[in-house]
C-alpha positions in Angstrom: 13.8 -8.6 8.6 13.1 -9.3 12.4 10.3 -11.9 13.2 7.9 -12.8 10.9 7.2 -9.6 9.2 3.9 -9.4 11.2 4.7 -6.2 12.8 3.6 -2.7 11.9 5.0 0.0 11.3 3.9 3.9 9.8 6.2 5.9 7.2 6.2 9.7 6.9 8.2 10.7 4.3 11.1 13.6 5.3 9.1 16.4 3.7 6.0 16.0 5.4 7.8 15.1 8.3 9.8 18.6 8.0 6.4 20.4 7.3 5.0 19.1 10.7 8.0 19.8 12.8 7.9 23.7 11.6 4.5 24.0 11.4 4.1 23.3 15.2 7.8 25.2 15.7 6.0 28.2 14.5 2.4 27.7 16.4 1.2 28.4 19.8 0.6 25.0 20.7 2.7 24.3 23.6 1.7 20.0 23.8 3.2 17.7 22.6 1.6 15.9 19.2 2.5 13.2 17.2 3.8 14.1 13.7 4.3 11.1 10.9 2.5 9.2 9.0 -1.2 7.4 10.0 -1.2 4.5 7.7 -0.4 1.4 9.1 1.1 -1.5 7.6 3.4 -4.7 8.1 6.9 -4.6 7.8 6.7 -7.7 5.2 4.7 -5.4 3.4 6.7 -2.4 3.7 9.6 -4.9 2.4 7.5 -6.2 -0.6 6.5 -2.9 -1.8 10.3 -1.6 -1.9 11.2 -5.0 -3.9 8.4 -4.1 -6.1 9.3 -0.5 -6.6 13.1 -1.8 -7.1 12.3 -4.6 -9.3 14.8 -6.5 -6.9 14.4 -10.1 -7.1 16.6 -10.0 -3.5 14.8 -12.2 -0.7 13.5 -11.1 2.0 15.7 -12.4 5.1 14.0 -13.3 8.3 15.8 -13.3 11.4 15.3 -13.3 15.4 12.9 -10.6 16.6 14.2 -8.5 19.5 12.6 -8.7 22.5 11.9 -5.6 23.0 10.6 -5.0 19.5 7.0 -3.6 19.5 4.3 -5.3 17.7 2.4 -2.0 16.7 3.7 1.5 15.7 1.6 3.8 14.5 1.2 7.2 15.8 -2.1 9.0 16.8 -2.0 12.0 14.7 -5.4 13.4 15.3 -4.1 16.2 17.3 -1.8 17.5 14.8 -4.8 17.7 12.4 -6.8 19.2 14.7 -4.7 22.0 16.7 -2.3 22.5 13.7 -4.1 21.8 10.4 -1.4 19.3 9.2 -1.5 16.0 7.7 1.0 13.9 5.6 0.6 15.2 1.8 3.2 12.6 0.2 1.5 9.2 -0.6 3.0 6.0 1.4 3.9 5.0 -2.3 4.8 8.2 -3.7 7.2 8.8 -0.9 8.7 5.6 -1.4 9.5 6.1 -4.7 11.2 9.2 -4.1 13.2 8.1 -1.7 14.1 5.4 -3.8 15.1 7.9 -6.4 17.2 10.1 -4.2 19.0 6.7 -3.6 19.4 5.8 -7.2 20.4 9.4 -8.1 22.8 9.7 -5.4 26.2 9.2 -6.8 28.1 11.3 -3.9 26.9 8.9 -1.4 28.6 6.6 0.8 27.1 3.5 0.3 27.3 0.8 3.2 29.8 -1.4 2.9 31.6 1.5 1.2 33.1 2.6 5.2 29.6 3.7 6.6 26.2 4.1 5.9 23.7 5.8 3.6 25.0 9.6 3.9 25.9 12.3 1.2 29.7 12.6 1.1 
């Protein structure tokens, strides 16, 4: 983890994100709009949830922050609400676990350290 952990960050699991992307694909809103996920929280809490979930007893590694590493993410999504009716629907945690699932389930993947990243083979 970069820094101390203090910085935030917002999740929006794939299948809300999906959702939002067609749902304004197939409007007449022309603007741009934030689509993802309104909660806000630390990465060091991000990181502590997913050991939770995981029962990992891994530590959590803290390195150099970038420079140019934000302090605060979290997008305004308001507007998407408002012009296009849509909101995340997947729980910060309930997404989590899934993708932890999908990662657990996923025997066909490449694996890093296996010649790449996370992907299906």
């Amino acid at each position: 983890m970069t820094g101390d952990g203090s910085q935030t960050r917002s999740v929006c699991y794939v299948d809300d994100t999906v959702a939002g992307i067609l749902t304004l694909a197939v409007s007449d809103f022309a603007g741009p709009v934030n689509i993802g996920g309104p909660q806000e929280l630390t990465v060091l809490r991000l990181a502590e949830m997913i050991k939770g979930l995981t029962g990992s007893s891994s530590p959590i590694e803290f390195v150099a922050r970038p420079v140019d590493d934000p302090a605060v993410r979290r997008p305004d999504t308001a507007l998407a609400q408002r012009r296009l009716g849509w909101r995340p629907a997947i729980t910060l945690e309930d997404g989590l676990r899934r993708t932890i699932d999908w990662f657990t389930s996923c025997s066909g993947c490449v694996r890093p350290g296996q010649g790449g990243s996370w992907r299906s083979a």
